[in-house]
N, C-alpha and C positions, 0 to 999 in steps of 0.2 A: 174263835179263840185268839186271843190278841199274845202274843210271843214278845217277850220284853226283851230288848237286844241288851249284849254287855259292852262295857265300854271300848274292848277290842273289835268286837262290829261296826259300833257308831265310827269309831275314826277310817276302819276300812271304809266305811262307808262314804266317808267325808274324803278320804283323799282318793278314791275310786268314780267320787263326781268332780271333785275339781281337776284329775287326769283327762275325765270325757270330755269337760269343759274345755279347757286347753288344748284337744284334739280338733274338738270342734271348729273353736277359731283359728285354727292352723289352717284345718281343710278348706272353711269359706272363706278366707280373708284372699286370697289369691282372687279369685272369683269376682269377692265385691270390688277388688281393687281392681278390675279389667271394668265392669259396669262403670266404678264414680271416673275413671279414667276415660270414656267411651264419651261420656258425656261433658266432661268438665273443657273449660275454655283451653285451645292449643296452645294459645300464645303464654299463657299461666304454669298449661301443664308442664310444659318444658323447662321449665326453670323450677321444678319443684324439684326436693329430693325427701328421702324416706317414707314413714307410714302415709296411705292419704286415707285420711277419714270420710270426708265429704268431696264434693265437686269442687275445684278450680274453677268458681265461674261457672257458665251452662250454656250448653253447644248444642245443640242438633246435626250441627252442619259436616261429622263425620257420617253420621249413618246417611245423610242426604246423599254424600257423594258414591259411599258403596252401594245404594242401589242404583243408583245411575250406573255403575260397572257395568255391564252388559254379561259380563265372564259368571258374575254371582248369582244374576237372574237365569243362565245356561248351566252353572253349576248348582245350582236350585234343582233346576228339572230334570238332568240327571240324574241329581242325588236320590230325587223321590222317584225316578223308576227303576232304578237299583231296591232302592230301599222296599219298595211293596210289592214288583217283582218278583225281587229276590227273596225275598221273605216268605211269599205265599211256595216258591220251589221248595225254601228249606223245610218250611211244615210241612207238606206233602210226603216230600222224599222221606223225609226222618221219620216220620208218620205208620211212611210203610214198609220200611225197614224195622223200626223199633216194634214193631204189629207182627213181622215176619219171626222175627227173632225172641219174642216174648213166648209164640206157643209151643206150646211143655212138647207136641208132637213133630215137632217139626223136626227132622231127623239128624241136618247136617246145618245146626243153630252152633256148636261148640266149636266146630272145627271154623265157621264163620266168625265168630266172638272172637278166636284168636287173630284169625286174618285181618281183621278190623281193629284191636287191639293194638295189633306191630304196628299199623301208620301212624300213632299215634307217637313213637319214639325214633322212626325208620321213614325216611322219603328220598326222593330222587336227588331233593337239590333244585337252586332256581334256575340253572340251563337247561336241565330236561324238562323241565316244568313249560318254561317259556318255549322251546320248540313242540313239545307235546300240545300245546296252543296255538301256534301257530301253523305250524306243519301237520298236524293230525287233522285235529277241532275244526282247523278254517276259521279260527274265533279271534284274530290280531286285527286290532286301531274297530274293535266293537265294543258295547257295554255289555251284552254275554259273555264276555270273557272272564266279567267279574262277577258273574251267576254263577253260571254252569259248574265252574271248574269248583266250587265251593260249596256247592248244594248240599254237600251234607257233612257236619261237624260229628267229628267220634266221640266226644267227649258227651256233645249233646243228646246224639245217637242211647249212647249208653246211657243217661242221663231217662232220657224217652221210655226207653227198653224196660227198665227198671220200673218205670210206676206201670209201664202196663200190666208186667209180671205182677204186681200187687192187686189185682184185679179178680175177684173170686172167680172163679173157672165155671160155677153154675151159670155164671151167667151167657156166656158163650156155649154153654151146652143147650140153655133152655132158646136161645135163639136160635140154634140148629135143628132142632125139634120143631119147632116154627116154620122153618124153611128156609131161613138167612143163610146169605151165603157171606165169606168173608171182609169181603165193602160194606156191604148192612152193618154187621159185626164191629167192624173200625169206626165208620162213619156214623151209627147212630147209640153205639153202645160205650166203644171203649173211649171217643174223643171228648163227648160229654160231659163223660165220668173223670175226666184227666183233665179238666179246664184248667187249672193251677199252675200242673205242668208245661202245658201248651202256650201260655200268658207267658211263662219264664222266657221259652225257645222262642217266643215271638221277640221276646225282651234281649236275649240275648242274638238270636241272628239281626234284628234291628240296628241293635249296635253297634254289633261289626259291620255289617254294611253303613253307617252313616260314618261313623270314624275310620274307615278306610281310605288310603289312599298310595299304599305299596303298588299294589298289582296296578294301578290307574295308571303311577309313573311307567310302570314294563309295558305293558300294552296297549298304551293308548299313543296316536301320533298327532292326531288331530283336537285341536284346543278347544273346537263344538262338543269334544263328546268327553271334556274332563269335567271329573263330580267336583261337588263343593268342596271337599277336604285338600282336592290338590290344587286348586285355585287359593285355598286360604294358605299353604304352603308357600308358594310364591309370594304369595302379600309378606308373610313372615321372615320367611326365611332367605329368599334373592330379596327381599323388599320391592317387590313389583307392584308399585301404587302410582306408576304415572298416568296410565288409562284413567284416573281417579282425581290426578288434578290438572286435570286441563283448565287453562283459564287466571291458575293461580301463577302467578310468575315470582321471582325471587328465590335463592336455594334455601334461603331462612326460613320463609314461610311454607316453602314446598316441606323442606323436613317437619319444621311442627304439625302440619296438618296430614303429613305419614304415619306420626304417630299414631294420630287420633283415629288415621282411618284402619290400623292397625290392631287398635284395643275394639272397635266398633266391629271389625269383621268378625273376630272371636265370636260375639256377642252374638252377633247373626247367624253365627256357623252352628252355636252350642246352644243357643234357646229353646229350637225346637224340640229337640230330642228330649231335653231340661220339663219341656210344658207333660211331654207324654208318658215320661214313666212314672211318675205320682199317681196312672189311674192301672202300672199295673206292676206297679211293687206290691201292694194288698196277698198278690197272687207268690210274691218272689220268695219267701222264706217257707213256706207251705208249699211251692213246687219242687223245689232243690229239697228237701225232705223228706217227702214222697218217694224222688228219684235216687234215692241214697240210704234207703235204708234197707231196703232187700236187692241181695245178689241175683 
């Protein structure tokens, strides 16, 4: 049945897409403007000002120099054994926590829910934090520093918790009649059935771990073992792009080609992440809903 809209619809309608529209190129114009920037001639770009549409020209020669960095190709590998790592701790952990606390018999799940709850408004602070790391853990100038202590998000926890609880209870009973015991249980019933959910915490501890780089600055001393986010920090923010021109002489041509290798690290630092969640946003609005709808 076809529903004939009234003229107060169609204009909601009409200035509710020309709002999304205008949202839209708000949010990607920053973006594109670091890509045609990355690429466009230094010596052009510099002397440009306002919107830039297209390329200034076309350069390769910022991205040449940041892989030649040494520091990008170390904060590379880093970044990726934090990121899969860390990742595969936080699904675990959360896993078996949010498994623990999902069933209905488990006796002291409430008085836990609350204890778990309070971190989430109530923490020590970043002194006790860093000597609780250093002095307890044994985990200071390591990249376990930046696992361990973070393995498991409450937010996510509870997030987890929530779709398992949404899980018919026959089914964990007809498995115990079977003879499963509660890893059977997790591992080949409830994580299955939860792919949605598990896609998000993948999505979401991913993220934190690749755009991190607080805890890297506290505990890390040694420059082998800083991830990519705090290497791109220093290009940004001290402007530390001399490693990058060797060779090039002149303060004129050093700054234009700082620039460029500036809009071009972005690009390197934010692509990846950029390529992998398009295969699991599908999952993201149908995991978070799952997780949110029963207490």
């Amino acid at each position: 049945m076809v529903v004939k809209k009234s003229a107060g619809d169609r204009i909601f309608d009409f200035f509710n897409a020309l709002f999304m529209i205008c949202m839209i190129i708000v949010t990607l114009y920053p973006f594109i403007y670091v890509i045609l920037a990355s690429v466009s001639e230094s010596r052009q770009l510099i002397g440009h000002h306002g919107l830039l549409l297209k390329p200034k020209g076309f350069s390769l020669m910022a991205y040449k120099l940041v892989f030649k960095n040494p520091n990008i190709v170390t904060g590379y590998r880093n970044t990726l054994f934090i990121l899969v790592i860390g990742t595969i701790f936080n699904i675990l952990l959360t896993s078996f926590g949010a498994y623990i606390l999902s069933r209905k018999n488990f006796k002291f799940k409430n008085i836990m829910m609350v204890l778990i709850v309070f971190t989430m408004y109530f923490n020590g602070g970043m002194i006790p934090r860093y000597l609780m790391v250093y002095n307890n853990y044994h985990l200071g100038n390591s990249l376990w520093a930046l696992i361990l202590p973070q393995a498991i998000s409450t937010w996510n926890l509870i997030v987890m918790r929530t779709s398992f609880s949404s899980l018919p209870d026959s089914l964990e009973e007809s498995a115990k009649i079977d003879g499963a015991n509660d890893f059977v249980i997790l591992f080949r019933i409830v994580l299955p059935l939860s792919k949605a959910v598990v896609a998000v915490m993948i999505l979401f501890y991913g993220v934190s771990h690749w755009n991190s780089w607080f805890d890297s600055m506290i505990f890390l001393r040694e420059r082998d073992l800083y991830p990519l986010q705090l290497i791109l920090r220093e290009i940004l923010i001290s402007n530390n792009t001399d490693t990058m021109l060797e060779g090039i002489t002149g303060m004129d041509d050093r700054e234009m080609v700082g620039k460029s290798i500036q809009y071009a690290t972005i690009i390197v630092a934010t692509l990846p992440i950029l390529l992998i969640y398009p295969f699991i946003q599908k999952y993201f609005v149908k995991g978070v809903m799952v997780g949110a709808l029963k207490g």
